[in-house]
N, C-alpha and C positions, 0 to 999 in steps of 0.2 A: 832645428834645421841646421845643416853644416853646408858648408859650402867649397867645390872646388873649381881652383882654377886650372886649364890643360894649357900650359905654357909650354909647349914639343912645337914638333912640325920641324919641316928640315929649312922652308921659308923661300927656299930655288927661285920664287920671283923675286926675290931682293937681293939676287948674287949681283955684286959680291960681296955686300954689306951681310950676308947672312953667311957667309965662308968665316968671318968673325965675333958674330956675335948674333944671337939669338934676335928674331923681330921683333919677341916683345921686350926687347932691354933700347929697341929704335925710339928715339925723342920725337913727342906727338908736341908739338909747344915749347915749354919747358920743363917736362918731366917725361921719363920710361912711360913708355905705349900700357905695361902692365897695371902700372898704376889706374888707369880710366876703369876694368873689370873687377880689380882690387875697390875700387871705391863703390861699386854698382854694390858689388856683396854685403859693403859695410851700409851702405845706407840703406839696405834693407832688414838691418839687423843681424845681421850675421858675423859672429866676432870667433867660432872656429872654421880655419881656412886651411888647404893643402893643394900644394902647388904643385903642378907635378910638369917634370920637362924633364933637359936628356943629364947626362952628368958631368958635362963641361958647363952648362948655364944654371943648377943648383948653386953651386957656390957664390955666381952672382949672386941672383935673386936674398941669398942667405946676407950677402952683405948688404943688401937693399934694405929688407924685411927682420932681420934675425929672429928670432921666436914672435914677433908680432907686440913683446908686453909692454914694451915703450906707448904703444898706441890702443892698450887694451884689449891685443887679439892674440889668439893662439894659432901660430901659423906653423904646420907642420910641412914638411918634403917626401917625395917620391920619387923614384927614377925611373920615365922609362926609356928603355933602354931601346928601341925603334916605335918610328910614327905607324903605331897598328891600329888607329883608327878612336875615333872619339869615345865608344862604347869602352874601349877599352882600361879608362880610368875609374869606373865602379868599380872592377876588376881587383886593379894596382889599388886603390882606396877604402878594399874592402873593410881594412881592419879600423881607418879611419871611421867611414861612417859608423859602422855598429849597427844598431838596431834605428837609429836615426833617419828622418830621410832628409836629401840633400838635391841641392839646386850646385849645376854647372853650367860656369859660361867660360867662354873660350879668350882666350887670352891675346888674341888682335879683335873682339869685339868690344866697339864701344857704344854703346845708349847715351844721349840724352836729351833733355827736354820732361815734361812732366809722366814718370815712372811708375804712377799707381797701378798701374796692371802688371807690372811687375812686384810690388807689395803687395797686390793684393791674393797673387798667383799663388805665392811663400804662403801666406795668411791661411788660407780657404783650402790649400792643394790639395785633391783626394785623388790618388793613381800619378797622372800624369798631365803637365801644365807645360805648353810649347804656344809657338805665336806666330803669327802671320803677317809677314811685315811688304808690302806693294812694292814689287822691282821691274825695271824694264828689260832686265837679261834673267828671268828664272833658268836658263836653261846650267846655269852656274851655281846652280845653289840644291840644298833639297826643296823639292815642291811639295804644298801643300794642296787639295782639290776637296774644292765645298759644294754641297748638295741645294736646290734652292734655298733652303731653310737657312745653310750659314753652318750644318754640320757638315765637319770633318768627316771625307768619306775613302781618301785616298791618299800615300806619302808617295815620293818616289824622290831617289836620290841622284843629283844630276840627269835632266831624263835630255832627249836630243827634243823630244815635242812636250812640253810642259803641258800638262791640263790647266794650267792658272799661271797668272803672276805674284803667287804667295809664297815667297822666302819663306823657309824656317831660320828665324837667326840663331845666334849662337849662347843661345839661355834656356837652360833647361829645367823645370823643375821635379822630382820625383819621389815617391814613395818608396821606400825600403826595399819595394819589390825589384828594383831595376837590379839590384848587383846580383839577382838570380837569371834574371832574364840575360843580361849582358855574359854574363858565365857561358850561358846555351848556345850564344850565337854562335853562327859557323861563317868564317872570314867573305867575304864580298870577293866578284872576279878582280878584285885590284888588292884584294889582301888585306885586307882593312874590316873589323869589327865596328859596323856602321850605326850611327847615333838613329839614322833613321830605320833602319831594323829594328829597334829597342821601338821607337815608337808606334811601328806597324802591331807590336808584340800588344803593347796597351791598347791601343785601337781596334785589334782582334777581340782584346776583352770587355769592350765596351767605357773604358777606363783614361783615355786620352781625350783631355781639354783644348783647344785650338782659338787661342782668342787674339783677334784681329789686331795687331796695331794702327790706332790711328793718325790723322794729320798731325804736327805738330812734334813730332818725336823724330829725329834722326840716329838711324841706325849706321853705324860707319863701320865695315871691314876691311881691315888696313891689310891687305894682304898683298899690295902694289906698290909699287916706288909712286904711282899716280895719287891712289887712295890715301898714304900716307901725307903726303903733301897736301892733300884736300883737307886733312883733318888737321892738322897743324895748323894752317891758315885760317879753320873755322873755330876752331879754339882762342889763338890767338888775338880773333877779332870781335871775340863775345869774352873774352876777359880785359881787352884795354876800355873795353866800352863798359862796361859793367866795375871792372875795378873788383871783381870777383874773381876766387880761382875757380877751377872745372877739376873736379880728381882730387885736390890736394886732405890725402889720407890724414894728416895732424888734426888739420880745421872738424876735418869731419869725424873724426875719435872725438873729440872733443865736445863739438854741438849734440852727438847722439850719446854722451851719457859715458863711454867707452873709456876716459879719462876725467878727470876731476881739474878744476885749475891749475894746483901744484903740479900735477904731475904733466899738464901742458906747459907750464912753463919750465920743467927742466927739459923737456924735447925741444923745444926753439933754443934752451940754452947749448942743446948738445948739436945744433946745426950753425955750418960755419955761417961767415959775414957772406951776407948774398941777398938778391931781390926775394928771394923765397922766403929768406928767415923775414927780412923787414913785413912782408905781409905776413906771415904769422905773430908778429908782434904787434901788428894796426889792427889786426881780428883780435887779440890777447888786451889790447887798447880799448876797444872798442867795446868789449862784452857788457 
């Protein structure tokens, strides 16, 4: 299983912070917004990675991540060069995935709370694994429509009259077949090769999974100067309480195997003096 992440978007609800810098390089707490997606992939076991966004924010991200081997991953780049829509990085990432199949989440989505249905989606995937998360504005999202039984019987993306309050959030899992299927699509009236077309596509074939999230798990899409701040503060006050980080990609190379001791303590040695290094070295203390 590989994994990408679609860090584009041109971001116009966070002008004019987004006139400078990409929103997934925007500070959720104390670390880049991309790091929370970045970390979801890795704690699922996923240590080849490709990021794909425009060619003014590659080079960030490159100075963020560099190849990934400090931390145990293989972290490759793509460009694309206009936001033509989510399907569109099977496409760009053709050559990455190969024969493999690959799980994408989006890069201002963050998950967390207990993530088994997301391990267990990667684990078991046959065709196509998407999720259904309980919103009180569907009208903003792609919608999901379940039959009494609880199957998947209908997608529609941004609809003005939702059939349900079932987000599709921004995690996707798939089999090999999507970068044939995403190839085929034919652009949306907004120009955009649609993540939910790919999944109508599976769904036509009797091949698309739709498993409910339940209580307990929050789903954050930072796509707002409001949402961002929401999540900042919920971070913030489930790490001074806890005394734990949320994201932080070291810790977690580290606990899943991805890095061996030595080679965690020269990454703390090559980060400068900061609260960050110190809690990497109370977890390096601690083990």
């Amino acid at each position: 299983m590989k994994g990408i992440i679609l860090a584009g978007g041109a971001g116009t609800r966070l002008y004019p912070i987004s006139k400078i810098y990409s929103k997934q390089l925007t500070l959720i707490y104390d670390k880049p917004l991309i790091y929370y997606p970045l970390s979801i992939l890795m704690l699922s076991g996923i240590k080849e990675i490709l990021i794909i966004s425009n060619e003014e924010t590659i080079p960030q991200y490159k100075k963020l991540f560099g190849d990934g081997k400090h931390i145990g991953l293989s972290i490759e780049y793509v460009v694309q060069s206009a936001p033509n829509g989510i399907a569109e990085s099977f496409i760009l990432g053709d050559k990455f995935i190969g024969d493999d199949s690959v799980s994408l989440i989006l890069g201002d989505n963050i998950f967390y709370g207990k993530l088994d249905f997301i391990y267990n989606a990667i684990k078991n995937n046959k065709g196509a694994t998407v999720f259904g998360y309980q919103v009180t504005d569907p009208e903003r999202y792609g919608i999901v429509e379940f039959d009494e039984n609880g199957k998947a019987i209908s997608l529609e993306e941004k609809p003005k009259m939702p059939k349900s309050n079932y987000a599709v959030p921004g995690f996707y899992v798939y089999d090999n077949e999507v970068v044939n299927i995403s190839k085929n699509l034919k652009p949306s009236a907004r120009g955009e090769l649609e993540i939910t077309d790919v999944n109508i596509e599976y769904l036509k074939k009797g091949k698309l999974n739709v498993e409910k999230i339940g209580r307990g798990v929050a789903w954050l899409d930072t796509g707002t100067p409001e949402s961002l701040l929401q999540a900042s503060h919920f971070f913030g006050v489930i790490e001074d309480r806890q005394g734990l980080k949320v994201a932080c990609i070291e810790e977690i190379a580290y606990h899943m195997g991805f890095i061996d001791r030595k080679q965690f303590e020269k990454v703390i040695s090559e980060i400068p003096k900061s609260l960050y290094r110190e809690y990497l070295e109370k977890v390096l203390k601690n083990d």
